[in-house]
N, C-alpha and C positions, 0 to 999 in steps of 0.2 A: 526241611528248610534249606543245606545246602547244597539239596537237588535243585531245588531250583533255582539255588544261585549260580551254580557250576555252570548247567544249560542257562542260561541268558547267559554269562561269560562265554560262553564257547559259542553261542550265534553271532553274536557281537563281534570275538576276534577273528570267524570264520568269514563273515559276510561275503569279504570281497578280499583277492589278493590279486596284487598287482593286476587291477582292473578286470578278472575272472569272478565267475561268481564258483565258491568252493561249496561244498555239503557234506562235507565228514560227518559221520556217524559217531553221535556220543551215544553209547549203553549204558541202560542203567541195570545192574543184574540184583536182583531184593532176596536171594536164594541160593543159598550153593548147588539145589538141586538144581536148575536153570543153566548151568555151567555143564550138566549131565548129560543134559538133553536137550533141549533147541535150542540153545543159545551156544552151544557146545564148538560152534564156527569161530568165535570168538579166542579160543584157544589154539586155532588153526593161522593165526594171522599174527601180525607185529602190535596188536593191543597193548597197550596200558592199561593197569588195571590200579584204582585207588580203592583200597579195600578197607573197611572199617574193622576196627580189634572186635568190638561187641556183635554177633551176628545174632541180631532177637529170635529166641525161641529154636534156637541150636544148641546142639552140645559140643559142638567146636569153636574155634575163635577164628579170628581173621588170620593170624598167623601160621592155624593149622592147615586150614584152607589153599593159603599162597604154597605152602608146603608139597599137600596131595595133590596140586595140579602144575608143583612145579615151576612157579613164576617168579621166583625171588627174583631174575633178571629184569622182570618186567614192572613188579608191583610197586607202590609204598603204601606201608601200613598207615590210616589215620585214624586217630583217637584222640579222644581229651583227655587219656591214660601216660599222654607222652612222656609225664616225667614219672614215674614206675619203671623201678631199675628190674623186674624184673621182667619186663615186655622190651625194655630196653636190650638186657644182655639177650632174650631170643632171639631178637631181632637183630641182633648184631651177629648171633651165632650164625643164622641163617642166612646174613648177608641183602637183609631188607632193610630197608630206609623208612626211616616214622617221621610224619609230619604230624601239627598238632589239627583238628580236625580245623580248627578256626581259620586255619592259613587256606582251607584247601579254595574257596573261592576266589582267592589271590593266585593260581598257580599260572605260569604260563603255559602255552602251549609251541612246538616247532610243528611246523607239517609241512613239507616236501610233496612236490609237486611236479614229474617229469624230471626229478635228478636235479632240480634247484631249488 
């Protein structure tokens, strides 16, 4: 469900700026194998990544995850686990930001364009 609320927000804000038409590329990655292997570009660039704590049918979490590949600068953790002090103090060890998952369809977006 807030796949697809995220993508319609983010066509929505992208359509048009300052009378351009923009096409940023939102990903959706369902895998940390996918992070391995083709999607693997993804980590080569200035990404964001909004990563959920529960990763179905893995034996890692999203915090481990942001960890092995290095992204605390880039990530923030979302879950409906937000107030669990103890995903909290990881997350804080590690220097990632938790949002609660509910907010994430609310999030803004900046995107630069030519240095403006």
């Amino acid at each position: 469900v807030w796949r697809n609320r995220i993508a319609e927000r983010f066509r929505r804000l992208f359509a048009t700026m300052d009378g351009h038409s923009v096409e940023p590329r939102l990903e959706f990655v369902s895998e940390p194998s996918e992070l391995r292997s083709s999607k693997n570009y993804l980590l080569e660039k200035g990404t964001r990544f909004f990563v959920d704590f529960r990763l179905k049918n893995y034996p890692i979490d999203g915090l481990s995850l942001i960890q092995e590949f290095n992204l605390q600068d880039r990530a923030v953790l979302v879950t409906n686990h937000f107030h669990d002090p103890s995903i909290l103090r990881r997350a804080t060890d590690i220097g990632v930001g938790v949002m609660p998952k509910e907010f994430l369809s609310e999030v803004s977006f900046n995107l630069t364009i030519g240095g403006r």
